[in-house]
C-alpha positions in Angstrom: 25.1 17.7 -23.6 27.5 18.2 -20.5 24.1 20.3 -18.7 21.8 17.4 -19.7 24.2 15.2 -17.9 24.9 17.3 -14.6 20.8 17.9 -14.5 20.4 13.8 -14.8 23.2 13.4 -11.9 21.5 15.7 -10.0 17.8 14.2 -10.4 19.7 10.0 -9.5 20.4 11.8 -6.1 17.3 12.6 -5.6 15.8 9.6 -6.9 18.4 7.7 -4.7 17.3 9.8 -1.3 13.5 7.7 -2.5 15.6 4.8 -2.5 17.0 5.0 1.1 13.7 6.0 1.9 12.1 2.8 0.4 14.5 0.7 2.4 13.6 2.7 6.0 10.2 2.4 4.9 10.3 -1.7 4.5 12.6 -2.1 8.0 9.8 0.7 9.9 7.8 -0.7 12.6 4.0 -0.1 12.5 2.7 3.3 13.9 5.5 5.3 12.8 6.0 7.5 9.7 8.8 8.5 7.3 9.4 12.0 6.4 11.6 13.3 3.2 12.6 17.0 2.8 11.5 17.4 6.2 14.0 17.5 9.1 16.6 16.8 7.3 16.3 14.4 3.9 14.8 11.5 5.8 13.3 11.2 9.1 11.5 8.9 11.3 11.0 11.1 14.5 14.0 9.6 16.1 16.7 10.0 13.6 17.8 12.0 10.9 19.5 11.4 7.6 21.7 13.3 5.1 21.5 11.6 1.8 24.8 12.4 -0.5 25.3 10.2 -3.6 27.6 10.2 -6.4 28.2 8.5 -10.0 32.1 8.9 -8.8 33.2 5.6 -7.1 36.7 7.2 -6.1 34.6 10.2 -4.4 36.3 11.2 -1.1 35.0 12.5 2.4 38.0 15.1 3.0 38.0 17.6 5.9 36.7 20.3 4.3 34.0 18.4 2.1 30.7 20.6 2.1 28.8 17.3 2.5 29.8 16.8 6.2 29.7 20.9 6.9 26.6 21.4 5.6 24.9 18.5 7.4 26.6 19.7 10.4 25.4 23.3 9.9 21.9 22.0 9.5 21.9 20.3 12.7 23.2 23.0 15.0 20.0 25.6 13.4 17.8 22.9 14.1 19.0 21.5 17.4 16.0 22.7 19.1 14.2 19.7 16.8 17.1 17.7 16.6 18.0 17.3 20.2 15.9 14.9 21.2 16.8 12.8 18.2 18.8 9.3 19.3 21.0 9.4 16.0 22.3 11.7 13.5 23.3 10.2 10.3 25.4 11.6 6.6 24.8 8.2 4.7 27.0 9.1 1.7 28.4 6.9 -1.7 31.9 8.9 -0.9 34.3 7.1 0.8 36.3 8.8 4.3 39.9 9.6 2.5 42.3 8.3 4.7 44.4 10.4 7.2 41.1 13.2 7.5 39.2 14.4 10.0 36.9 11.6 9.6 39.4 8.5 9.9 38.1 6.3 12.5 35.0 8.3 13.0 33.0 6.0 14.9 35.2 5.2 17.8 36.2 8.7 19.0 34.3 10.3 21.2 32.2 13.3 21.3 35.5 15.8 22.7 37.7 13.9 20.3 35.4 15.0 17.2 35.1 18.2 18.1 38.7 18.6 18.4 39.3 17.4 15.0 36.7 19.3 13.1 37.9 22.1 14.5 41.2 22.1 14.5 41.4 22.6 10.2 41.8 25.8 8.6 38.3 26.2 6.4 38.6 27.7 2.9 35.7 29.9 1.6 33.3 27.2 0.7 32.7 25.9 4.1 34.0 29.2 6.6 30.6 30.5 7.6 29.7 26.8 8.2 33.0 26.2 10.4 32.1 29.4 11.9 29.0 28.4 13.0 30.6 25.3 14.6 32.9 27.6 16.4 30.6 29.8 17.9 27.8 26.8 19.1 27.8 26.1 22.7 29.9 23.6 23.9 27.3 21.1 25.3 25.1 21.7 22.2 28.2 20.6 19.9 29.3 18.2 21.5 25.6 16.6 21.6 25.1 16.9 17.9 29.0 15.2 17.2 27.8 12.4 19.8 24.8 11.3 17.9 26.7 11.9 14.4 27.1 8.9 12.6 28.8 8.8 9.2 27.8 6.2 6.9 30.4 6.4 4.2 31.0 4.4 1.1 27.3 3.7 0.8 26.4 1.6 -2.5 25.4 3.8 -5.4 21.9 4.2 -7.0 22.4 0.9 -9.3 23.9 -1.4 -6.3 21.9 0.0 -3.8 18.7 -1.2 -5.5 20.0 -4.6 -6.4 21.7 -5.1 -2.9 19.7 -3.7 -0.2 16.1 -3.2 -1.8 16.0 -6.9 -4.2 18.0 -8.4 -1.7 15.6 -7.0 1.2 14.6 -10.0 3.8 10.6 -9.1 3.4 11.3 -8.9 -0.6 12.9 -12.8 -0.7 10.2 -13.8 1.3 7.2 -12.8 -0.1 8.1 -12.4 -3.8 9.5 -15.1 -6.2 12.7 -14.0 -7.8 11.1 -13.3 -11.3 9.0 -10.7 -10.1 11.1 -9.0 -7.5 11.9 -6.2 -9.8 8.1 -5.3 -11.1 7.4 -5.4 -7.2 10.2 -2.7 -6.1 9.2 -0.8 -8.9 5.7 -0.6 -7.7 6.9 0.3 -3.9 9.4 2.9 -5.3 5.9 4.5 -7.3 4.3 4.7 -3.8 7.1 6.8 -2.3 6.5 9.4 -5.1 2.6 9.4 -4.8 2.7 9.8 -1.1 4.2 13.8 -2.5 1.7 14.2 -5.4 -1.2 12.8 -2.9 -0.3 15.6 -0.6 -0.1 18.4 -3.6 3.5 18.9 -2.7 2.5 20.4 1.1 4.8 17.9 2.7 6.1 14.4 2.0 4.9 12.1 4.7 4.6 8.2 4.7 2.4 7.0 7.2 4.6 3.5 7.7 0.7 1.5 8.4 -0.6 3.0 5.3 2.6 1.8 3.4 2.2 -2.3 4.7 -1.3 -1.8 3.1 0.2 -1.0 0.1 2.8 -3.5 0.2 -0.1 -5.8 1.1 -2.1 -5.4 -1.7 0.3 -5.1 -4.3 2.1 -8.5 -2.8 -2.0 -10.3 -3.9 -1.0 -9.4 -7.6 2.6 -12.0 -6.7 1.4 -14.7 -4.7 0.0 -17.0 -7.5 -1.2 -20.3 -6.4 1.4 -23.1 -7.0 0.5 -25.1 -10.1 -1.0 -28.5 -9.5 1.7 -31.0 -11.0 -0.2 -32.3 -14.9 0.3 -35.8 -15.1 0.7 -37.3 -17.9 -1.8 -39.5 -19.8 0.5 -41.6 -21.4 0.0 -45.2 -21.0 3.1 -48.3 -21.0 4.5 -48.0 -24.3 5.6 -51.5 -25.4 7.3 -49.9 -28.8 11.1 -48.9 -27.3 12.2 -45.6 -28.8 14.5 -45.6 -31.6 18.0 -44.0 -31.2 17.9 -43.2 -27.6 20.8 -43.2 -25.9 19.3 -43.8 -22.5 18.1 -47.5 -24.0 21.4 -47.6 -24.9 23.0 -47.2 -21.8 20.9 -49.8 -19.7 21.2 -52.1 -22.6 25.2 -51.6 -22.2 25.0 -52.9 -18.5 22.6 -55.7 -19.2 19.5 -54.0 -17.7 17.0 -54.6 -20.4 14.5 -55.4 -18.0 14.1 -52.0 -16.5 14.0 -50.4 -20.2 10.3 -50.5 -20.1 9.8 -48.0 -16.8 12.3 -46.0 -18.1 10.9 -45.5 -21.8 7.4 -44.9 -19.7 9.2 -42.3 -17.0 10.9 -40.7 -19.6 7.9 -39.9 -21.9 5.5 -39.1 -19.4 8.2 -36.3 -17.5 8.3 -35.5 -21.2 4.7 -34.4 -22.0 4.5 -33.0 -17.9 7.5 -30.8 -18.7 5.5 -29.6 -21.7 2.1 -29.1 -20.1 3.8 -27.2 -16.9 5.5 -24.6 -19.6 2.2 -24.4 -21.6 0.3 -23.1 -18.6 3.5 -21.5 -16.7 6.0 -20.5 -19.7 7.5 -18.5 -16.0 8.7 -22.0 -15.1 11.2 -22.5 -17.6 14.4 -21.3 -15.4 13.2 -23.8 -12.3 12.4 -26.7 -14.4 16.2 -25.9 -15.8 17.2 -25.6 -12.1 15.5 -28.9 -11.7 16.9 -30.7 -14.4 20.4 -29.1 -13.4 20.2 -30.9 -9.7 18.9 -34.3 -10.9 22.0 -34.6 -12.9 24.6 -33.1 -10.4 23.1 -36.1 -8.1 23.4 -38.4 -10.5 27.1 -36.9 -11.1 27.6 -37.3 -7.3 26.5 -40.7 -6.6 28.3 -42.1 -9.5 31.2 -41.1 -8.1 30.7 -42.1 -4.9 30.5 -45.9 -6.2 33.2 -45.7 -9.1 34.9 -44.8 -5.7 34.2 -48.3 -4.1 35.3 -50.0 -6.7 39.0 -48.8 -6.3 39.3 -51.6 -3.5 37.9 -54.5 -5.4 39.7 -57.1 -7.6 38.3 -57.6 -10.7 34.9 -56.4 -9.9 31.5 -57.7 -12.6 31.7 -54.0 -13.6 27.6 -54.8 -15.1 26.5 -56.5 -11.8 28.0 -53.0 -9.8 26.6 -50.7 -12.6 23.4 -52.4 -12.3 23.3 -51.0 -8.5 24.6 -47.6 -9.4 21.6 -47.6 -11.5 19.1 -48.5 -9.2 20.6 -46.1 -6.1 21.0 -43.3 -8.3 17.0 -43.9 -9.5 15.8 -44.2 -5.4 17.6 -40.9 -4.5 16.2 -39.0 -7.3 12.8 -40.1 -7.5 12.4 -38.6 -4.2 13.6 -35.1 -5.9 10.0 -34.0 -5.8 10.8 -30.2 -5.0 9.6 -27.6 -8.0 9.4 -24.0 -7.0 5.7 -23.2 -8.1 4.6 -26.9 -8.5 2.4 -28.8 -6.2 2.2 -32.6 -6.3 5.1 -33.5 -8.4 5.1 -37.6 -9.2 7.8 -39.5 -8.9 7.8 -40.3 -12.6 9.0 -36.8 -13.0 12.8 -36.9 -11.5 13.3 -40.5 -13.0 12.2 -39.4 -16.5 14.2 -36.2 -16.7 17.3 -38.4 -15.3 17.5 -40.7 -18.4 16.8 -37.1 -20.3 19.8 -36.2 -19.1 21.7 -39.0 -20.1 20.5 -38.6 -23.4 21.6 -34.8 -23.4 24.9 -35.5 -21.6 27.1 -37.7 -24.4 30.2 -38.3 -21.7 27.8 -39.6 -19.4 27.7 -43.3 -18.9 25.7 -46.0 -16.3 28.6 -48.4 -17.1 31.1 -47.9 -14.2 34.9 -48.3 -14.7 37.6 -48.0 -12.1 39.5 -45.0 -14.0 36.8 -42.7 -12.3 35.6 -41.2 -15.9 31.6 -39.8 -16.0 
């Protein structure tokens, strides 16, 4: 079992070098390409990275850690590729163990770095890579420590997908939150078939090539916004029995706007229905939806139960009555559905006295103990 494990470790670091990849490949400019297992783990032409990940999050970057002395190695037999590189980079999950060599890193300079890395005694794992260092030419050294950048405690597999890849600026944009993860599944299959289209020979993305991709993968996403189904239902004279939202406006005397409301509420009613019959996708945003109306409705009732802290002996039905009817202009204007064109105004008003029905604390009658 313990092999089966080390052998799954060690294909997640490979599978997270596709990763960083994937990310280079989505901030790329056009007319550039990506290489992996080519000059390093990834390059671009103008930089090079070392990819080091690990399931450990209390991993360490200590002096002698064969991660830096390797990369370091690698760079000094391929300076004569290398040098005209502009950056250098170990991105690693480990994090630089305080007190080492690699403390503060990134504001010592190229001297300073080469002081340090030299100044350890190496055990047997890293000496012919120390030695190596020891014997390059000064200049060349102290080139390759200039451009070295260390990118330490890196997210791991797991968070780096979630953070920098479904998080990624040209993801938000162009993809709706419910299929963000089928679409990053799809880029991360074009980073491995970019290595079976080449039969192995080398792993090249050609960064033009890869926008295509993007491009026509991103047609199967964009579905057209849903035109907004109105309901059919006509003025319904016959009030609904045991509704508490008939309730409520009969509580403040408002039995004249009981009709609209009965109408509102059974028309957002069959809408609500029809939308999730052609869009059952829409559930979570018409939740959202319904979540906002009544957090307004929340807000603003405040606001006047707030008002009537400075008033005498207020007519607590005549002041309800215009709670009512401010609340009802601010949220028939909530016309905003992710994924719905054309929303009526009926909408917002009907799920309002829907959430009075659902909300038992909540009440139109105002008080001046500043109680929902």
């Amino acid at each position: 079992m313990g092999s089966n494990t080390d052998a799954s470790k060690k294909i997640l670091g490979f599978k997270y070098q596709e990763l960083v990849a994937l990310l280079k490949c989505l901030d790329s400019s056009d007319n550039s390409k990506i290489y992996l297992e080519c000059l390093g783990d990834i390059s671009d032409g103008k930089t090079t990275t070392e990819v080091k990940h690990s399931v450990d999050p209390s991993k360490e970057l200590y002096d002698t850690h064969i991660d830096f002395w390797k990369t370091l190695n690698n760079l000094i037999e391929g300076y004569d590729e290398f040098r005209f590189y502009d950056s250098y980079f170990l991105h690693t999950t480990a994090k630089i163990k305080k007190d080492s060599i690699f403390d503060g890193w990134q504001s010592l300079n190229s001297q300073d770095r080469k002081n340090k890395i030299l100044s350890i005694s190496p055990p047997k794992t890293i000496s012919d890579y120390y030695n190596k260092a020891k014997a390059c030419k000064a200049h060349v050294l102290k080139d390759i420590l200039d451009k070295f950048i260390i990118q330490a405690d890196q997210p791991s597999a797991k968070e780096f997908y979630k953070e920098k890849l479904l998080k990624h600026p040209s993801i938000i944009k162009a993809i709706r939150e419910t299929y963000r993860e089928e679409f990053i599944i799809s880029l991360f299959g074009i980073i491995s078939f970019y290595l079976i289209d080449n039969n192995g020979e080398f792993w090249e993305i050609d960064i033009e090539a890869f926008d295509n991709s993007f491009q026509s993968y991103l047609k199967r996403y964009l579905i057209e916004d849903l035109a907004f189904p109105i309901s059919s239902i006509a003025n319904n004279k016959d009030l609904p029995e045991n509704y508490r939202f008939v309730d409520e406006l009969k509580s403040i005397g408002y039995e004249s706007k009981i009709g609209i409301a009965v109408k509102d509420y059974l028309q957002a009613s069959e809408s609500q229905i029809k939308m999730l019959n052609e869009r059952p996708s829409l559930r979570d945003e018409l939740d959202s939806f319904d979540e906002d109306v009544f957090d307004e409705m929340v807000d603003n009732k405040l606001s006047h139960q707030d008002n009537l802290k400075y008033l005498e002996s207020p007519d607590l039905k005549q002041y309800s009555k215009r709670f009512f009817d401010d609340c009802m202009d601010k949220i028939k204007v909530k016309n905003s559905i992710l994924g719905v064109k054309g929303v009526k105004t009926y909408y917002p008003k009907g799920r309002a006295h829907n959430q009075v029905d659902e909300n038992n604390y909540f009440n139109w009658k105002l008080d001046q103990n500043n109680e929902s």
